[in-house]
C-alpha positions as CSV (number, residue, x, y, z in Angstrom):
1,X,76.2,87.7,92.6
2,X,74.2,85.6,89.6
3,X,75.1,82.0,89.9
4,X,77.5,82.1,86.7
5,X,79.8,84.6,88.9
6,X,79.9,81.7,91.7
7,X,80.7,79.3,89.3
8,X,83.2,81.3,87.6
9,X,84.8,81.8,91.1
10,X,84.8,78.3,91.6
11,X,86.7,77.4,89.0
12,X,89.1,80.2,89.5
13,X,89.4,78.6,93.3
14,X,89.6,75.0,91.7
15,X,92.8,76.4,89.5
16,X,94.1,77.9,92.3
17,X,94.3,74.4,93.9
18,X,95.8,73.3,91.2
19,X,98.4,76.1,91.0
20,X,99.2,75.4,94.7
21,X,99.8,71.6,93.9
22,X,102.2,72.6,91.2
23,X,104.3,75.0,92.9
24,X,106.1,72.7,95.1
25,X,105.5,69.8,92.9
26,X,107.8,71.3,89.8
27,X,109.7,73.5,91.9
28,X,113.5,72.8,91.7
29,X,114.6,70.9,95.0
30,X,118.3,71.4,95.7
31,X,120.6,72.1,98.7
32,X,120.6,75.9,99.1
33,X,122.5,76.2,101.7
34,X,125.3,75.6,99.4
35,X,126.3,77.6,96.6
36,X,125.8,75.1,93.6
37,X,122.3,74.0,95.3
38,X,121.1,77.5,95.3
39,X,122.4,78.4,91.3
40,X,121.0,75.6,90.1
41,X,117.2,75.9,91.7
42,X,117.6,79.7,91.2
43,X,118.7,79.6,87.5
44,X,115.8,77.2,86.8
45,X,112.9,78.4,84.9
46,X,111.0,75.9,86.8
47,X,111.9,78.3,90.1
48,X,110.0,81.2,88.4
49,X,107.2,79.2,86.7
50,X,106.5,77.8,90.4
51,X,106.8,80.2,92.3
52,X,104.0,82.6,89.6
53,X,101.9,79.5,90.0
54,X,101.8,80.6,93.9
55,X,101.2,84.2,93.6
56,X,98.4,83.7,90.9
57,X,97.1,81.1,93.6
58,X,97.1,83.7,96.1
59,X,95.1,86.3,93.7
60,X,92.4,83.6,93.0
61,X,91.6,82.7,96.5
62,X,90.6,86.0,97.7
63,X,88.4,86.8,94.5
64,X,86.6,82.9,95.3
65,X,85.7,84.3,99.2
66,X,83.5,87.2,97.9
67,X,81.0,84.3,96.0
68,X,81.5,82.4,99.5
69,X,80.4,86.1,101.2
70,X,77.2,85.9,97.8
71,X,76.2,82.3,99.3
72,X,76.1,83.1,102.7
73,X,74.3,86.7,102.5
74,X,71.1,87.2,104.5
75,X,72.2,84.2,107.2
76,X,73.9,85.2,110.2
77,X,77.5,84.4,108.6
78,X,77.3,86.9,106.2
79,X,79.3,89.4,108.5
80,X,82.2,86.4,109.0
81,X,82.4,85.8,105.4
82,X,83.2,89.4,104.3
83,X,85.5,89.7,107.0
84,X,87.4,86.3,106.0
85,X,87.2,88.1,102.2
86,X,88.7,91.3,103.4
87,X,91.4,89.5,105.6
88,X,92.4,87.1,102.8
89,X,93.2,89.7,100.4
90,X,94.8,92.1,102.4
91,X,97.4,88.8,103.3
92,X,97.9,88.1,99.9
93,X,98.5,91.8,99.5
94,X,101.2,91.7,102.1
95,X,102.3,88.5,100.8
96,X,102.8,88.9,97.2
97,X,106.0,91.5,97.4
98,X,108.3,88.8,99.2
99,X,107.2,86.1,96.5
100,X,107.9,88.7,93.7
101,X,111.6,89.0,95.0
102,X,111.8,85.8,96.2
103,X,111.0,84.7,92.3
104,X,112.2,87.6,90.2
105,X,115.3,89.0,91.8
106,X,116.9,85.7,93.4
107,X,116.4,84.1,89.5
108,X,117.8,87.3,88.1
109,X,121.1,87.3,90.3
110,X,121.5,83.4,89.7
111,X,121.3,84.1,86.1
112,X,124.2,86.4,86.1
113,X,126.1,84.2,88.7
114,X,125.5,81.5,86.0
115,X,127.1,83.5,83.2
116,X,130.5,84.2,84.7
117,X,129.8,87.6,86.9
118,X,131.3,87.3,90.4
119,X,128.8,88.2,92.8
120,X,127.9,86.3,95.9
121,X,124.8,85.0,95.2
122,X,124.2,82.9,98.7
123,X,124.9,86.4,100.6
124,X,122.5,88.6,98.0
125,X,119.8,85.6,98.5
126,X,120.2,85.9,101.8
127,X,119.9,89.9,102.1
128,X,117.0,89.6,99.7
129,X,114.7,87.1,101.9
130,X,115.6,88.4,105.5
131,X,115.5,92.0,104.8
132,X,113.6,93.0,108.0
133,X,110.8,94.9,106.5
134,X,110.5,92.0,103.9
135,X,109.7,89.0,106.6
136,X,107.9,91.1,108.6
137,X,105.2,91.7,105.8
138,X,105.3,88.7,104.6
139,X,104.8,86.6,108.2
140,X,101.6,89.3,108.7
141,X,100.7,88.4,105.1
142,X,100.5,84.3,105.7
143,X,99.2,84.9,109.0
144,X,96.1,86.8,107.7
145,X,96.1,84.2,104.8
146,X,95.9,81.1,107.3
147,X,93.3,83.5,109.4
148,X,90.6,84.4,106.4
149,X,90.1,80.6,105.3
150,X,89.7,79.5,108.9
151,X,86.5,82.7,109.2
152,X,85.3,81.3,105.8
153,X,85.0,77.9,106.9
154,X,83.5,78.7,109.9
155,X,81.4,81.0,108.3
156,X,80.5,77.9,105.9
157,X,79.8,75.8,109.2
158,X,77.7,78.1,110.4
159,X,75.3,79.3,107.3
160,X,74.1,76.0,106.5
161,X,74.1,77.8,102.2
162,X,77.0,75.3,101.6
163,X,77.7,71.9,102.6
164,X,79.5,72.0,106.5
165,X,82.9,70.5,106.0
166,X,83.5,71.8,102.2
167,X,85.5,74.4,104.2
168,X,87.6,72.2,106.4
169,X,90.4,71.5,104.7
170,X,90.7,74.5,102.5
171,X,91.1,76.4,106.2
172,X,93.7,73.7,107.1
173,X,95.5,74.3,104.5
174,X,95.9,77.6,104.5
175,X,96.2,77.7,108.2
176,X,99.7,75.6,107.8
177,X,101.3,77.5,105.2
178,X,103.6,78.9,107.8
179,X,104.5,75.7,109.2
180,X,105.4,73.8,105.9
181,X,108.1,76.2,104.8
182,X,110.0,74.3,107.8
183,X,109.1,71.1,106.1
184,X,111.4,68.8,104.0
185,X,110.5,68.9,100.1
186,X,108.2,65.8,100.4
187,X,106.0,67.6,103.8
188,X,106.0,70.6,101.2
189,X,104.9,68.7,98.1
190,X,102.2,66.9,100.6
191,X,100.9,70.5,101.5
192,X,100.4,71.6,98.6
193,X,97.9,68.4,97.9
194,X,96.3,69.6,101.2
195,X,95.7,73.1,99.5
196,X,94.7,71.4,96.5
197,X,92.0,69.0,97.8
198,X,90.5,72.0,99.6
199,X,90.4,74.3,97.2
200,X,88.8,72.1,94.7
201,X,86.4,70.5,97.8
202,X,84.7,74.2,98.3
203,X,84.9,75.0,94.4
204,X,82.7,71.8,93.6
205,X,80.6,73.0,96.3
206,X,80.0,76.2,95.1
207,X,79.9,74.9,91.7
208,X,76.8,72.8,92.3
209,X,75.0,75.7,94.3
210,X,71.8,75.6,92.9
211,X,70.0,78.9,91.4
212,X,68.5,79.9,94.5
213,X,70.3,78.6,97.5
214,X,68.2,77.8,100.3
215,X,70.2,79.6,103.1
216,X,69.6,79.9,106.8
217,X,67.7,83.0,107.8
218,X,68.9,85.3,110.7
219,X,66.7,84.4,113.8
């Protein structure tokens, strides 16, 4: 991969950061437990806007693994690093469906809820987000998403082509995606920094590869 492609993926992986920032940042914070709470985050614009800043996030990061798979070929990582690409995208894969309901269809019933039809839009959000095949997919999705950082990190560690702990926090982040959805709005907004600072961490790393990268060789 010629060094422009790396540094194109690095600034793909840098807006992804960013994206990830935003999405719980600017996404609407109410009560929906309760009926009005859940109309007017639904309704909002902001809920779709965020919630598209996610999923393009998602798309961005798997694309930025292959240039970390480029910088680590020919060391004794390179194995690690396609198998953190692969497992990354096949989680956002599985991941991406639930966020394209959980955006699209929830914001299309609040709409009509908010123009005067009478459905019950806490029982349709409800149906929508716990449908069985639904959560199953989209827990195996984050899982794998919180697993592929975590092998590209330690595949960073280990090949010596990037600096050690550019990978650290972009696996951490990743790694506690799962556990911030049971976080208050501000452990959620302080997440997405998290994903944010590590994404943009390994981007500036890969940005400032030089030409030829002076990898370690397999013994």
């Amino acid at each position: 991969m010629p060094l422009a492609r790396v540094r194109l993926a690095a600034g793909g992986l840098a807006l992804a950061g960013v994206l990830f920032f935003l999405y719980p940042a600017l996404r609407p914070w109410r009560e929906e437990s309760t009926r009005e709470g859940a109309l007017q985050a639904m309704s909002s614009p902001w809920w779709v806007a965020t919630h598209l800043f996610a999923m393009i996030g998602f798309i961005l990061v798997p694309l930025a693994l292959l240039a970390v798979r480029r910088v680590v070929e020919a060391t004794r990582s390179e194995r690690l690093a396609v198998t953190a690409a692969v497992t990354t995208w096949i989680g956002a894969g599985l991941t991406l469906p639930y966020y394209g309901a959980e955006d699209f269809a929830l914001n299309t019933i609040a709409t009509k809820v908010a123009d005067g039809q009478p459905l019950d839009l806490l029982d349709l959000a409800d149906s929508i987000r716990y449908h069985p095949a639904a959560v199953t997919t989209f827990l195996i999705g984050l899982l794998l998403l919180g697993i592929g950082p975590v092998l590209a990190a330690t595949a960073i560690w280990r090949s010596g082509a990037l600096p050690r702990f550019s990978g650290i926090l972009f696996a951490a982040g990743f790694a506690l995606f799962i556990p911030q959805f049971f976080a208050p709005p501000a452990g959620r907004v302080a997440h997405g920094v998290l994903v944010a600072i590590g994404c943009v961490w390994l981007a500036v790393a890969l940005w400032r590869l030089p030409s030829r990268p002076a990898a370690a060789q397999l013994p």
